[in-house]
C-alpha positions in Angstrom: -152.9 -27.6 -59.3 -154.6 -29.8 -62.1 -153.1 -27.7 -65.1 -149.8 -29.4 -66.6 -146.8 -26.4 -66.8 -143.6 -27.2 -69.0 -140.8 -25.5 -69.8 -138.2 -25.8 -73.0 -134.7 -24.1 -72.1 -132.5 -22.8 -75.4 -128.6 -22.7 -74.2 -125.9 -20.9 -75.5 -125.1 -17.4 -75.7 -128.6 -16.0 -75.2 -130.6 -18.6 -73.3 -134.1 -18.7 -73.8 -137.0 -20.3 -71.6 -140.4 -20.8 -73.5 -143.5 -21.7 -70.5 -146.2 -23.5 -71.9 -149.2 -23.8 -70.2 -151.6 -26.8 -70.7 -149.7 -27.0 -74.1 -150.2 -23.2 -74.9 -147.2 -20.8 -74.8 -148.0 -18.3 -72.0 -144.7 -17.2 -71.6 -141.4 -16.1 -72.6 -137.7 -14.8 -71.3 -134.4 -14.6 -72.4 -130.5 -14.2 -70.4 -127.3 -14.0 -71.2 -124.8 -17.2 -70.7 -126.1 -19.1 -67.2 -127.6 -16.2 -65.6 -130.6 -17.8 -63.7 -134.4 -16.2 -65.6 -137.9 -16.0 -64.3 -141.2 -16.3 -66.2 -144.1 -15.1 -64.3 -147.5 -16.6 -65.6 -150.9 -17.3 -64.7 -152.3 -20.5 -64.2 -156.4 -20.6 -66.1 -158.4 -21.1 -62.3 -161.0 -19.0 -61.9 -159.2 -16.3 -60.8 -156.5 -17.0 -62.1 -153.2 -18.7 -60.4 -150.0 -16.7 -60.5 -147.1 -18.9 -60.6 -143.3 -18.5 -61.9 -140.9 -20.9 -63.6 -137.2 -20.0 -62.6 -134.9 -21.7 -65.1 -131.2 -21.9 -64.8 -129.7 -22.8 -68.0 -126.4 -24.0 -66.9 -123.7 -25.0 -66.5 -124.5 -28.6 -67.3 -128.1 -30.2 -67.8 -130.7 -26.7 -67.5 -132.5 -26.6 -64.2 -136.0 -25.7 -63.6 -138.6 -24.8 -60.8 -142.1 -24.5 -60.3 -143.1 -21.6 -57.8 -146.7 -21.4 -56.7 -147.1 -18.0 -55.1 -147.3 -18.7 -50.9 -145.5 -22.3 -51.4 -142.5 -24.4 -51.5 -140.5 -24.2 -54.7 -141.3 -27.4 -56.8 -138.1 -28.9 -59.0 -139.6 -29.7 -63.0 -138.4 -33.0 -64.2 -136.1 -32.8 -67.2 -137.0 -33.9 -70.1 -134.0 -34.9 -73.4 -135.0 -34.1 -76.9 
């Protein structure tokens, strides 16, 4: 896709998934305990790329994928602070 996507997960009570796009914050979502959240965004391609980041933020280590619209879901790497 050439564009770098990222995602930080805050757990606890209310989760809440930040997407940042090439560095830039493009999107935000929030659920309650380990209820699994998606953050639609658009990628900056000329037009633009509509992708979502489904994040699940537990039990355990958070879990996130990449899904291209029309493609296979892709898992993101996790990444310890």
């Amino acid at each position: 896709m050439g564009h770098s996507v990222s995602a930080t997960v805050q757990t606890g009570h209310t989760a809440g998934v930040e997407v940042l796009v090439d560095g830039k914050a493009t999107g935000y979502a929030t659920t309650h305990d380990d209820h699994p959240v998606t953050v639609h965004v658009e990628l900056p391609t000329d037009p633009p790329t509509q992708v979502a980041v489904r994040a699940t933020p537990g039990p355990g280590v958070p879990r996130c994928f990449l899904e291209p619209t029309g493609a296979e879901p892709q898992v993101m790497s996790p990444r310890s602070y």
